[in-house]
N, CA and C atoms of all chains as a GROMACS GRO file, in nm:
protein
  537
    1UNK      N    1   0.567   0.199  -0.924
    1UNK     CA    2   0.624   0.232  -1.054
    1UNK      C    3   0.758   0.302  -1.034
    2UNK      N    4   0.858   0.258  -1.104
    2UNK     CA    5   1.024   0.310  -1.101
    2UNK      C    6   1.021   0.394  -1.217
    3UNK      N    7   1.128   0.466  -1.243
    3UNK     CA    8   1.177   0.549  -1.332
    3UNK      C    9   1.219   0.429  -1.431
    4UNK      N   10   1.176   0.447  -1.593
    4UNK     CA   11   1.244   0.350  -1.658
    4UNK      C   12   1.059   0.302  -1.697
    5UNK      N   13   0.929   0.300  -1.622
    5UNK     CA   14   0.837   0.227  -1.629
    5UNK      C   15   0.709   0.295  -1.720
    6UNK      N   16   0.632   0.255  -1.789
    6UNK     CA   17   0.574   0.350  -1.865
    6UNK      C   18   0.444   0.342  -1.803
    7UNK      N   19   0.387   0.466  -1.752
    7UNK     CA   20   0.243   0.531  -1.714
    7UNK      C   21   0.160   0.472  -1.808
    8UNK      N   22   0.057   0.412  -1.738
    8UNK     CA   23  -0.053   0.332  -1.821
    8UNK      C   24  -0.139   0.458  -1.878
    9UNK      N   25  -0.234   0.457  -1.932
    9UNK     CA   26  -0.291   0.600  -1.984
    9UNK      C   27  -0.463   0.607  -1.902
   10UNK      N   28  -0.434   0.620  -1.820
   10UNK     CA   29  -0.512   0.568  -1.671
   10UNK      C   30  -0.622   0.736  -1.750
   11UNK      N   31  -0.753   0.670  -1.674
   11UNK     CA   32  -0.871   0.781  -1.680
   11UNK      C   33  -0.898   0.820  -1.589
   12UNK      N   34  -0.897   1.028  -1.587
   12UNK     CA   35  -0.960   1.071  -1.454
   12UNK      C   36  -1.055   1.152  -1.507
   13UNK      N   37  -1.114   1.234  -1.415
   13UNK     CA   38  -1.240   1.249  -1.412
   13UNK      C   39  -1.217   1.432  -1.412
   14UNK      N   40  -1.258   1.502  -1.482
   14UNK     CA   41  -1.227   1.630  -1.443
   14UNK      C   42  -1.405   1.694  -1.338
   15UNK      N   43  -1.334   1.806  -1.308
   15UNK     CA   44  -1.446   1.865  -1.218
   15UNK      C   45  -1.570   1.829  -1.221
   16UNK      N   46  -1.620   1.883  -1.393
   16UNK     CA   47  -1.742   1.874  -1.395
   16UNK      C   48  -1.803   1.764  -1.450
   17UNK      N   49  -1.692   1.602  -1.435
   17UNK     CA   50  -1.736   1.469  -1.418
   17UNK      C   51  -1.711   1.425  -1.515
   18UNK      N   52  -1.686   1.480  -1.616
   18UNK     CA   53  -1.627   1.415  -1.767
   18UNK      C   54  -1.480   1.346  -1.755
   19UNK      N   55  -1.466   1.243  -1.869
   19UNK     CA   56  -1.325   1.190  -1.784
   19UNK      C   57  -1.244   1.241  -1.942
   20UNK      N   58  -1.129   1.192  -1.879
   20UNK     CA   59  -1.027   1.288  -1.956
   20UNK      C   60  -0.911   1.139  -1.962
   21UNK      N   61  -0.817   1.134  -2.058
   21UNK     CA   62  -0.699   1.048  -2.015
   21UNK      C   63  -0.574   1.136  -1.988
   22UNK      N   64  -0.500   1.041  -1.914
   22UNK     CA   65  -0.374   1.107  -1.869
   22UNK      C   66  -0.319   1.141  -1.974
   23UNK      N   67  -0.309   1.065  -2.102
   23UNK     CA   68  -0.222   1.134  -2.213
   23UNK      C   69  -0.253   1.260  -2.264
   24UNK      N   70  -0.372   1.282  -2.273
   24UNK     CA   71  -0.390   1.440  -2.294
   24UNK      C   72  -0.362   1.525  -2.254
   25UNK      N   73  -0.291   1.503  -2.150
   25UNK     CA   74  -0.173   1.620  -2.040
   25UNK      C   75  -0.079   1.611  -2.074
   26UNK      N   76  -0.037   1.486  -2.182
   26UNK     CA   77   0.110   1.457  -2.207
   26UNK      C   78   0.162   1.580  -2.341
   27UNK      N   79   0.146   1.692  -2.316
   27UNK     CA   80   0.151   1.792  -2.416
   27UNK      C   81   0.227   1.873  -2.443
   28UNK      N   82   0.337   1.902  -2.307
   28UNK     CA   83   0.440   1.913  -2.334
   28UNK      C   84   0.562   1.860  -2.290
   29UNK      N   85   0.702   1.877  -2.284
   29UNK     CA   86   0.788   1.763  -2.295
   29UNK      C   87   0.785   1.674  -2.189
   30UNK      N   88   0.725   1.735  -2.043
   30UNK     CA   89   0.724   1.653  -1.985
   30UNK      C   90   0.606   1.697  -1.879
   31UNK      N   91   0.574   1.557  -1.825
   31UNK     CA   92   0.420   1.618  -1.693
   31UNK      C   93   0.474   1.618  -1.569
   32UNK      N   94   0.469   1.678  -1.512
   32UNK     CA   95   0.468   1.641  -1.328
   32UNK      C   96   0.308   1.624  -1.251
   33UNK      N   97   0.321   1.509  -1.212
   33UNK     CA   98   0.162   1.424  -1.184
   33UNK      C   99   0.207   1.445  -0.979
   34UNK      N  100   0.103   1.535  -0.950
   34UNK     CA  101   0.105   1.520  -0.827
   34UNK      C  102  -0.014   1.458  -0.716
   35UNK      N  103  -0.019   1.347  -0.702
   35UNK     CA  104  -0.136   1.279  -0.614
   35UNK      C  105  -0.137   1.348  -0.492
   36UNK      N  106  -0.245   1.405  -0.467
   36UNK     CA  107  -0.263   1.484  -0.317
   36UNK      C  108  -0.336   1.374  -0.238
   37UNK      N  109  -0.279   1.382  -0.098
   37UNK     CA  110  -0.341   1.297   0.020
   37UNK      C  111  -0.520   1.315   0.022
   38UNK      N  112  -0.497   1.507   0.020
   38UNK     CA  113  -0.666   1.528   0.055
   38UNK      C  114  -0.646   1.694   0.043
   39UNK      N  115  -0.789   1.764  -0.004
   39UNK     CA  116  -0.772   1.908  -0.092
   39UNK      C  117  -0.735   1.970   0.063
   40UNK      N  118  -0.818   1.986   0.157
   40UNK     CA  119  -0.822   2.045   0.276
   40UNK      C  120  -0.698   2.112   0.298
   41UNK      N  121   0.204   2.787  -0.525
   41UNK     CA  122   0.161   2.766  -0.602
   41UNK      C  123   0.180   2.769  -0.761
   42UNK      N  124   0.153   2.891  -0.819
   42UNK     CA  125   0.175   2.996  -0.938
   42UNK      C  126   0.327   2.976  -0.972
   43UNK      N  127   0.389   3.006  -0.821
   43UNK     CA  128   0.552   3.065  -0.908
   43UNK      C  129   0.589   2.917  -0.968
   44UNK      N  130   0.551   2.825  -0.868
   44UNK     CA  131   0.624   2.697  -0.872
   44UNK      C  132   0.561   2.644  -1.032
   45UNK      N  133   0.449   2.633  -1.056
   45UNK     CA  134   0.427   2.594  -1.190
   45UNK      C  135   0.479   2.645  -1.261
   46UNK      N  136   0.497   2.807  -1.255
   46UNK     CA  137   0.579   2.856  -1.357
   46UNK      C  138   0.662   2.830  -1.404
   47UNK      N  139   0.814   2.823  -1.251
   47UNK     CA  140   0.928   2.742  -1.288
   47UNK      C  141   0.908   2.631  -1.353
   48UNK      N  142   0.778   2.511  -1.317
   48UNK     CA  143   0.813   2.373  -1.366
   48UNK      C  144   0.782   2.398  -1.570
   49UNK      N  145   0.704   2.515  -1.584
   49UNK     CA  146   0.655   2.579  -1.751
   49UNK      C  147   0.794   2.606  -1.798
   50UNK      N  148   0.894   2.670  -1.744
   50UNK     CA  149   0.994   2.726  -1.770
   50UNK      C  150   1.135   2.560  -1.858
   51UNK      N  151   1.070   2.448  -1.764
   51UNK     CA  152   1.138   2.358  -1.832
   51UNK      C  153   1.078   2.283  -1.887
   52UNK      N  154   0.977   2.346  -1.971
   52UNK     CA  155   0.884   2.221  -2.045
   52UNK      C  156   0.802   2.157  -2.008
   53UNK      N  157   0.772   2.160  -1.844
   53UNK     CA  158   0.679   2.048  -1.771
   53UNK      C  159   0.552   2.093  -1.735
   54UNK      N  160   0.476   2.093  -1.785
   54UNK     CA  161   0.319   2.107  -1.753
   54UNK      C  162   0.309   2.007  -1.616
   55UNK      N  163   0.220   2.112  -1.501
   55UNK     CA  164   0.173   2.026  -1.372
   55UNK      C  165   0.002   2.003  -1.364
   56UNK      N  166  -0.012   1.868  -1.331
   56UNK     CA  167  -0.110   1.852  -1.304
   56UNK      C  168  -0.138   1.760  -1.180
   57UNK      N  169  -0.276   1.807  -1.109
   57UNK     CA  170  -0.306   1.747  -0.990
   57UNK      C  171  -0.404   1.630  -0.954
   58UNK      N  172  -0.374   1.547  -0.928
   58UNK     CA  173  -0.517   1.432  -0.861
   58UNK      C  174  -0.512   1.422  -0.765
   59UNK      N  175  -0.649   1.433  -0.742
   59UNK     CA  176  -0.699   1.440  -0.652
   59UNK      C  177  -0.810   1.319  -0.620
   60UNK      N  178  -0.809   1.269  -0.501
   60UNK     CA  179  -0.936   1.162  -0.462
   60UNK      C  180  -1.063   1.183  -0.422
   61UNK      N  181  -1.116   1.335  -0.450
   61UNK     CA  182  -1.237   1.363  -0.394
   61UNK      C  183  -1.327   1.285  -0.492
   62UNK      N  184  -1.421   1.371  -0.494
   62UNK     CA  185  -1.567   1.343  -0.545
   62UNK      C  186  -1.520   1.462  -0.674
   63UNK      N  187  -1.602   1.465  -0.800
   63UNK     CA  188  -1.606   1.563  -0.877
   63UNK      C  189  -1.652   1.676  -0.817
   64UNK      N  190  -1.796   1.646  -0.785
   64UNK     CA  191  -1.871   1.784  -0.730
   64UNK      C  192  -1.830   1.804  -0.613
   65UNK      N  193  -1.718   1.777  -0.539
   65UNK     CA  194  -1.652   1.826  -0.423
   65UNK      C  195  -1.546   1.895  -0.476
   66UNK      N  196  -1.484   1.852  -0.584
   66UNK     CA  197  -1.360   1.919  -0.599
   66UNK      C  198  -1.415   2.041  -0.672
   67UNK      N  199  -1.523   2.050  -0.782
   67UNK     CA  200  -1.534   2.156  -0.844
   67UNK      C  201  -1.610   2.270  -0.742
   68UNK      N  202  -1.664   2.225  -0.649
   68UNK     CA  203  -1.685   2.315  -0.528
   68UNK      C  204  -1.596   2.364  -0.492
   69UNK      N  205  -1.492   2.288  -0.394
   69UNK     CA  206  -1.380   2.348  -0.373
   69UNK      C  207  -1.300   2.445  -0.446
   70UNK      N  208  -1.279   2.468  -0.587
   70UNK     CA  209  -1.242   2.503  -0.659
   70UNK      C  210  -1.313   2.632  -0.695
   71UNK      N  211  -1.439   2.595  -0.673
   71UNK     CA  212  -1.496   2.756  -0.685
   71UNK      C  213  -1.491   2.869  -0.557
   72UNK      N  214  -1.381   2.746  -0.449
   72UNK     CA  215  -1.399   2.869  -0.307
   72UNK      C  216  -1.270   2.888  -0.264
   73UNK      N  217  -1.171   2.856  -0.370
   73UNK     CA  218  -1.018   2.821  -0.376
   73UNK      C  219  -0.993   2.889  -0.471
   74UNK      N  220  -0.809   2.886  -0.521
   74UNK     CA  221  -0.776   3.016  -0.590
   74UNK      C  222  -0.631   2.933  -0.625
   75UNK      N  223  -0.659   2.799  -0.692
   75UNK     CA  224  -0.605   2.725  -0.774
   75UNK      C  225  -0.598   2.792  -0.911
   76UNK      N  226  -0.485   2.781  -0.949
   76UNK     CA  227  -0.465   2.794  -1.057
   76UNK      C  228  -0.423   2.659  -1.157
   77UNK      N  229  -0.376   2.560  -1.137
   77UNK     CA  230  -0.305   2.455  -1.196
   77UNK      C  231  -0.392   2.344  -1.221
   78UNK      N  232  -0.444   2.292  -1.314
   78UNK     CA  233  -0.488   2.192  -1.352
   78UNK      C  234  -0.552   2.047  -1.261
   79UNK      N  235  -0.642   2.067  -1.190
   79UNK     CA  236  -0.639   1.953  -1.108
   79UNK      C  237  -0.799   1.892  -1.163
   80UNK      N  238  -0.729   1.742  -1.159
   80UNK     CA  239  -0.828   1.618  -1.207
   80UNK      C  240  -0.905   1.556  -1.059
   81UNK      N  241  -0.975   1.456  -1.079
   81UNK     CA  242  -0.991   1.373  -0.939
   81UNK      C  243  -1.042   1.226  -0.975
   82UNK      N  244  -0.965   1.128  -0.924
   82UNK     CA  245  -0.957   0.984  -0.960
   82UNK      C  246  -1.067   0.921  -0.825
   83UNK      N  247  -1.173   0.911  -0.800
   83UNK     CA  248  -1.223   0.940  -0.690
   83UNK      C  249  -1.252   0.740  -0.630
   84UNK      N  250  -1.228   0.712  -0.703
   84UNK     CA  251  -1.206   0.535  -0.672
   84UNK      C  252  -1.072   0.475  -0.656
   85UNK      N  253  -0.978   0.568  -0.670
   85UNK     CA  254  -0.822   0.549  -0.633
   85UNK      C  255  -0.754   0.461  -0.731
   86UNK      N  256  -0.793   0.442  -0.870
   86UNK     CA  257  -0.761   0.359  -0.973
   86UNK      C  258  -0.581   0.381  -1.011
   87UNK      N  259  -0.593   0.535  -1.044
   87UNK     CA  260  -0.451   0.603  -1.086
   87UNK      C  261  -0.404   0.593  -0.930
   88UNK      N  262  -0.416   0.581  -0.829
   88UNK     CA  263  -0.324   0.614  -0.717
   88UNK      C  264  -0.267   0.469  -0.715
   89UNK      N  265  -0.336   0.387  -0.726
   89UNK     CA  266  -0.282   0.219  -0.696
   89UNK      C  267  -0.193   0.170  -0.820
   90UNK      N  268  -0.225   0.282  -0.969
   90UNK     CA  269  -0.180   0.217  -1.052
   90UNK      C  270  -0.069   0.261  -1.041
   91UNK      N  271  -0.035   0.384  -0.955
   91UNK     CA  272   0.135   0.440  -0.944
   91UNK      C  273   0.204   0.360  -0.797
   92UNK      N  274   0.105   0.279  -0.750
   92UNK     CA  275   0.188   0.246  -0.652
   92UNK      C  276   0.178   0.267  -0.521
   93UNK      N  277   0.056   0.367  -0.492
   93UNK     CA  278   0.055   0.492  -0.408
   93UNK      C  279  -0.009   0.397  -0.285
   94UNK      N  280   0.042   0.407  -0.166
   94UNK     CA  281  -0.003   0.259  -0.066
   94UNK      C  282  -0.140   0.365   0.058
   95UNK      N  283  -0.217   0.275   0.081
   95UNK     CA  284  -0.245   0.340   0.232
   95UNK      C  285  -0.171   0.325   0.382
   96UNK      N  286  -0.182   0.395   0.392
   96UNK     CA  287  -0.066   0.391   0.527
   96UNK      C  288  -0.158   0.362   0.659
   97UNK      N  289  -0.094   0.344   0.774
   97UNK     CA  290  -0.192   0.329   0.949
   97UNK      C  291  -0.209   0.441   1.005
   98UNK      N  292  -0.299   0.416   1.089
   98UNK     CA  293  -0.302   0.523   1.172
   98UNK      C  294  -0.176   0.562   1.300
   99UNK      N  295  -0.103   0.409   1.334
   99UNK     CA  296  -0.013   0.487   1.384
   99UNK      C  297   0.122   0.559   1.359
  100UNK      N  298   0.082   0.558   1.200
  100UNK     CA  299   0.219   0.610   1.119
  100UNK      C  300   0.204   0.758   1.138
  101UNK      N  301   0.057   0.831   1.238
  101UNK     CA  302   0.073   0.964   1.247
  101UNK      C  303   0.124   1.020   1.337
  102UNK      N  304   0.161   0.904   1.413
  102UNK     CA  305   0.276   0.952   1.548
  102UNK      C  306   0.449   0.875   1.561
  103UNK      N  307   0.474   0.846   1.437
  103UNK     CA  308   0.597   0.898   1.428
  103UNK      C  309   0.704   1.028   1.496
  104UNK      N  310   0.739   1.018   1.524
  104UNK     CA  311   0.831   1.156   1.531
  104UNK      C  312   0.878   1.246   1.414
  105UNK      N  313   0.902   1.137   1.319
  105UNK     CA  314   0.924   1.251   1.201
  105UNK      C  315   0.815   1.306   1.090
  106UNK      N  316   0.722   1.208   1.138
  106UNK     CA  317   0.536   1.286   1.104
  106UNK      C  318   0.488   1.422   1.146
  107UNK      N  319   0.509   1.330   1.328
  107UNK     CA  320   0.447   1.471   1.446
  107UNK      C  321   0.541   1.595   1.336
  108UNK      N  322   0.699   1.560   1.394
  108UNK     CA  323   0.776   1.691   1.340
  108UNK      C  324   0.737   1.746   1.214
  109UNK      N  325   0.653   1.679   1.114
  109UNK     CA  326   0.621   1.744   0.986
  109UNK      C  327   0.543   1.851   0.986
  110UNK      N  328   0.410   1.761   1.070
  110UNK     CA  329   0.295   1.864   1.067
  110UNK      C  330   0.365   1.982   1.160
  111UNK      N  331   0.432   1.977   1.263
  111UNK     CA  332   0.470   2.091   1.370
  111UNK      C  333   0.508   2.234   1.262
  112UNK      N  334   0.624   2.179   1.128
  112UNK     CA  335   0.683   2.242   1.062
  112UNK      C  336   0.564   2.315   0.958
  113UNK      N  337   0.472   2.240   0.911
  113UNK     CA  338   0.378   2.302   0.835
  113UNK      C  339   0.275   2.368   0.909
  114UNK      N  340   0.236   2.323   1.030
  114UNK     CA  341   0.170   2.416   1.158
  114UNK      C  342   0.221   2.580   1.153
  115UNK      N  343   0.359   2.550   1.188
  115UNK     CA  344   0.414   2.669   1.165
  115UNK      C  345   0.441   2.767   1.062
  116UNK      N  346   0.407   2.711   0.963
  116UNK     CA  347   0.417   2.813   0.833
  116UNK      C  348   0.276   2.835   0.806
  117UNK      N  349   0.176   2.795   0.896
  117UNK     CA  350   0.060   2.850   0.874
  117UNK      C  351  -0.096   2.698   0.832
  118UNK      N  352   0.044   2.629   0.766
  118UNK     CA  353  -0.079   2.530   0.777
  118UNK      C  354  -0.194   2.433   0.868
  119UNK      N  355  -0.336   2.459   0.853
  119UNK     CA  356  -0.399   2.387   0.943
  119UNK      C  357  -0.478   2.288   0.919
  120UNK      N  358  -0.486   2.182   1.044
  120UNK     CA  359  -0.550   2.073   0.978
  120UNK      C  360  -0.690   2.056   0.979
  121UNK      N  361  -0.722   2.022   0.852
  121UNK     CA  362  -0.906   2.029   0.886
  121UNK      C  363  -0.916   1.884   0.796
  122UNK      N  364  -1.070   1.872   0.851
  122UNK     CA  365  -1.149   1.744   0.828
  122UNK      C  366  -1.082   1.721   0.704
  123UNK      N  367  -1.094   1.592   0.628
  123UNK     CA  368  -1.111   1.556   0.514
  123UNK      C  369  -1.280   1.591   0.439
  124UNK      N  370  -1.270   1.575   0.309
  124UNK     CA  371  -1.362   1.595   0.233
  124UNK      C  372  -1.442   1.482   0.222
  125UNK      N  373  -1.570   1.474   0.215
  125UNK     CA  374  -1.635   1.361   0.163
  125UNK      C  375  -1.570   1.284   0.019
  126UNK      N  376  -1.554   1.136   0.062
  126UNK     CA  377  -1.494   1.041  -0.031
  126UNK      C  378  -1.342   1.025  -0.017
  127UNK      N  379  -1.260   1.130   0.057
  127UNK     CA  380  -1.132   1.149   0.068
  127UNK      C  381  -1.099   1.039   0.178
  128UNK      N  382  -1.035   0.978   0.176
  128UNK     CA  383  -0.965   0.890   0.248
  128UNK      C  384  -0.794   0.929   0.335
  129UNK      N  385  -0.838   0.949   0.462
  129UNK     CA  386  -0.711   1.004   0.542
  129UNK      C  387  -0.601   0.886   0.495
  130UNK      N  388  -0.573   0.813   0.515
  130UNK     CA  389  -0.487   0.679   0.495
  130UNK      C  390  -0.455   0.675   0.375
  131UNK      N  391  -0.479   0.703   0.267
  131UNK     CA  392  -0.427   0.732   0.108
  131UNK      C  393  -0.286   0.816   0.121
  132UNK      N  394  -0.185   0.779   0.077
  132UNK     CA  395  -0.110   0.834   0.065
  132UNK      C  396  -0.039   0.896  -0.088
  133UNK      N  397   0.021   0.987  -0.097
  133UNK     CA  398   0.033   1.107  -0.251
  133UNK      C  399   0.180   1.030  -0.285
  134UNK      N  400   0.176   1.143  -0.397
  134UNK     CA  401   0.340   1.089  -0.458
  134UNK      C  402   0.340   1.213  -0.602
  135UNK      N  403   0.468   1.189  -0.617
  135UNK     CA  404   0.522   1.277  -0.722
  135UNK      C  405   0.626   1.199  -0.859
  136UNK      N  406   0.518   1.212  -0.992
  136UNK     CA  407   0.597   1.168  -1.067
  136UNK      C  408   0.637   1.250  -1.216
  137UNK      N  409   0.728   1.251  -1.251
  137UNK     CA  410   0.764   1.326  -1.350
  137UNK      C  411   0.694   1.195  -1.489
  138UNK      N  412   0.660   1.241  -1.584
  138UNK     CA  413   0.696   1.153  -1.731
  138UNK      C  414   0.732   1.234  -1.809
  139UNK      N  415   0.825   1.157  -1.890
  139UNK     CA  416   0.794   1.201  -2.011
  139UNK      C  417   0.649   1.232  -2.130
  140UNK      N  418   0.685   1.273  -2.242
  140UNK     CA  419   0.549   1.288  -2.360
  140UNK      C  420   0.470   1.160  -2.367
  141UNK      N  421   0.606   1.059  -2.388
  141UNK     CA  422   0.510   0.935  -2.432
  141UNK      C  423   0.499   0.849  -2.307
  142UNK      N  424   0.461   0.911  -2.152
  142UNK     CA  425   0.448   0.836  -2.026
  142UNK      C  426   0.601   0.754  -1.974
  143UNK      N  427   0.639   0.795  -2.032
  143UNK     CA  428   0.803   0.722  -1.932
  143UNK      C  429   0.836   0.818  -1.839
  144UNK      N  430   0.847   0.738  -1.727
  144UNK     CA  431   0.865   0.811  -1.588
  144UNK      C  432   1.053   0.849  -1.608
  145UNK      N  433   1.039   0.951  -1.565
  145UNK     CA  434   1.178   0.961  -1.514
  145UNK      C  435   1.216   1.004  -1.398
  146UNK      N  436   1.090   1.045  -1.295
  146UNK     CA  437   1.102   1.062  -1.160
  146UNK      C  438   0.955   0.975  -1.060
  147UNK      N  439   1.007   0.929  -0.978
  147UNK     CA  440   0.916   0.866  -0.899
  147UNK      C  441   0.917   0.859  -0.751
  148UNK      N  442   0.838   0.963  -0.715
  148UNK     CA  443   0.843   0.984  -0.528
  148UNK      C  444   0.716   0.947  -0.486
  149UNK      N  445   0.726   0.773  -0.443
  149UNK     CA  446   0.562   0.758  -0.365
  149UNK      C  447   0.586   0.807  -0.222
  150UNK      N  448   0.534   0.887  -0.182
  150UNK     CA  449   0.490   0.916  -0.014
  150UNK      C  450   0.529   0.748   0.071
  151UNK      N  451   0.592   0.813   0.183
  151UNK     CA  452   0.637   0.704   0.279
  151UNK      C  453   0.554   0.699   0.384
  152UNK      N  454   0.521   0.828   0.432
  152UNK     CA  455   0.414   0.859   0.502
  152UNK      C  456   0.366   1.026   0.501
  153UNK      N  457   0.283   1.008   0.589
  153UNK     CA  458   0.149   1.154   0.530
  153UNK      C  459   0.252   1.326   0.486
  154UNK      N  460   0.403   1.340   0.535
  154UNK     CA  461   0.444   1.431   0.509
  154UNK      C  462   0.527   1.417   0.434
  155UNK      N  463   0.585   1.288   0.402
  155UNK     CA  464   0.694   1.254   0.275
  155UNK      C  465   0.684   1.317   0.127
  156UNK      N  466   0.700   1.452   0.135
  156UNK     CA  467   0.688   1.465  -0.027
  156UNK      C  468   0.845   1.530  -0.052
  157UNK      N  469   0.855   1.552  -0.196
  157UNK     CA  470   1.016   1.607  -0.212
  157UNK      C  471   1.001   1.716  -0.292
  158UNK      N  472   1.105   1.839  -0.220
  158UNK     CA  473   1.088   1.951  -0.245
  158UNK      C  474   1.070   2.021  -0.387
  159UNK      N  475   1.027   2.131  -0.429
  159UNK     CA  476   1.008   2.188  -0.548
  159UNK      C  477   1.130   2.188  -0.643
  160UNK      N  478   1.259   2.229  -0.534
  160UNK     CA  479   1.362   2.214  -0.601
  160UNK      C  480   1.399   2.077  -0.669
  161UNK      N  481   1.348   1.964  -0.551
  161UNK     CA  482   1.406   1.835  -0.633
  161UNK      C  483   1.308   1.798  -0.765
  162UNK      N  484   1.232   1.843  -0.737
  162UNK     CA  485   1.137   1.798  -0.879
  162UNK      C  486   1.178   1.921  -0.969
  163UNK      N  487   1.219   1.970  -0.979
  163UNK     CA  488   1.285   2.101  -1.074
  163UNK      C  489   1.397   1.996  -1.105
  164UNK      N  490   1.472   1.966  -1.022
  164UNK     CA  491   1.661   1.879  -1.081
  164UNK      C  492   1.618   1.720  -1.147
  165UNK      N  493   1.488   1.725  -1.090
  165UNK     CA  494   1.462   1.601  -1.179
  165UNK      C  495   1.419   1.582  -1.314
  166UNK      N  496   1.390   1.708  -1.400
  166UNK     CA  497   1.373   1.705  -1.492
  166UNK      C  498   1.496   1.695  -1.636
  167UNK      N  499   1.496   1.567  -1.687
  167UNK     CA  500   1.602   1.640  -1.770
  167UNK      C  501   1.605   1.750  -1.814
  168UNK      N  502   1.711   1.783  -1.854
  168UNK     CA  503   1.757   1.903  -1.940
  168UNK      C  504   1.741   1.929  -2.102
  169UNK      N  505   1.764   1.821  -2.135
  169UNK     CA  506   1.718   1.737  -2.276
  169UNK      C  507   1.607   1.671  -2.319
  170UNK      N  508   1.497   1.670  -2.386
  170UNK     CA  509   1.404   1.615  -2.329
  170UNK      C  510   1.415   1.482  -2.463
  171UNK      N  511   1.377   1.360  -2.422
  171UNK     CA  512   1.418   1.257  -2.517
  171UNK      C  513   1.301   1.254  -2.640
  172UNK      N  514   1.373   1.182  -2.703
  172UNK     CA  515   1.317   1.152  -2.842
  172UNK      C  516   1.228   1.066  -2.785
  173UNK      N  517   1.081   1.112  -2.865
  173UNK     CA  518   1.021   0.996  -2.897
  173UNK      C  519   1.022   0.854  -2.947
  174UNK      N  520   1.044   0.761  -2.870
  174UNK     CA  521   1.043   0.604  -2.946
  174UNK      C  522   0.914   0.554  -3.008
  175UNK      N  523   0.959   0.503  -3.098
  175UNK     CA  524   0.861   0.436  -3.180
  175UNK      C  525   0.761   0.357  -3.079
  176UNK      N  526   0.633   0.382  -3.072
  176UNK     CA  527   0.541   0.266  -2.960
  176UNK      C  528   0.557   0.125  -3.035
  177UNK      N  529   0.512   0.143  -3.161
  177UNK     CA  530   0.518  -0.032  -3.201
  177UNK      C  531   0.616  -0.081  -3.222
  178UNK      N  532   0.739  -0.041  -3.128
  178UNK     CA  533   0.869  -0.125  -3.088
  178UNK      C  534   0.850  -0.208  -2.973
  179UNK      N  535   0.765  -0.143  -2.880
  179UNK     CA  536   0.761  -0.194  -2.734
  179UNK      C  537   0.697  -0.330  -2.732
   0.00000   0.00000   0.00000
């Protein structure tokens, strides 16, 4: 995905297993989405 | 951690984290950790593939400018331990800004396991302005 491309509204899963969509983070003007390799 | 979200609060940008564990790994972790920032976990790698996010080889960990990564984070204290159950070493991260209504305006997929871009650059990547909403049922 390039700059210019629109974030699908993809489902994750919060802690305690309930899923959540990405847009519901979209709350204020802008998100910074960071994918970690691994928590460790 | 803290300061850095702060700064990214300071320009409007809420941070959030995914993660590839397991739920009940991450909310473990989390109860023995001292996170503060919002972290999710996509644990089938759906959102990582849908940004692009590649698996990398194993001999991409002996690079020279790999080795030199970890040496540099060695030295500031970081150490390497196992992965988590469900975590996949070969997954590689990335950093993307959107906008409200999901338009990217920054996009850093990982090249390999230490490729990420600094706090500052994701600070300069934010506009300054933040855009108008477009109409969706234009698109």
């Amino acid at each position: 995905m390039t700059p210019g491309d629109a974030a699908p509204d993809l489902t994750l899963l919060r802690p305690d297993g309930g899923s959540v969509r990405l847009s519901e983070f979209c709350t204020s003007d802008f998100l910074l989405v960071v994918f970690l390799r691994h928590l460790a | 951690m803290d300061a850095a979200r702060d700064r990214f609060a300071a320009r409007g940008c809420f941070v959030l984290v995914v993660s590839q564990a397991e739920p009940e790994v991450l909310s473990l972790y989390l109860s023995r950790s001292n996170w503060n920032v919002t972290i999710v976990c996509d644990p089938d790698r759906t959102a990582y593939a849908a940004f692009g996010l590649e698996r990398t080889r194993w001999l991409t960990f002996f690079k020279p400018r790999v080795l030199w990564g970890y040496a540099c984070g060695m030295w500031k204290g970081y150490r390497v331990k196992k992965p988590y159950v469900g975590e996949d070493l070969l997954q590689l991260g990335g950093d993307f800004i959107l906008t409200r209504g999901r338009k990217l305006v920054f996009a850093h997929a990982s090249a390999d396991p230490t490729d990420r871009p600094a706090v500052a650059e994701l600070l300069a990547a934010i506009p300054s302005v933040p855009p108008i909403p477009s109409d969706p049922r234009s698109d």
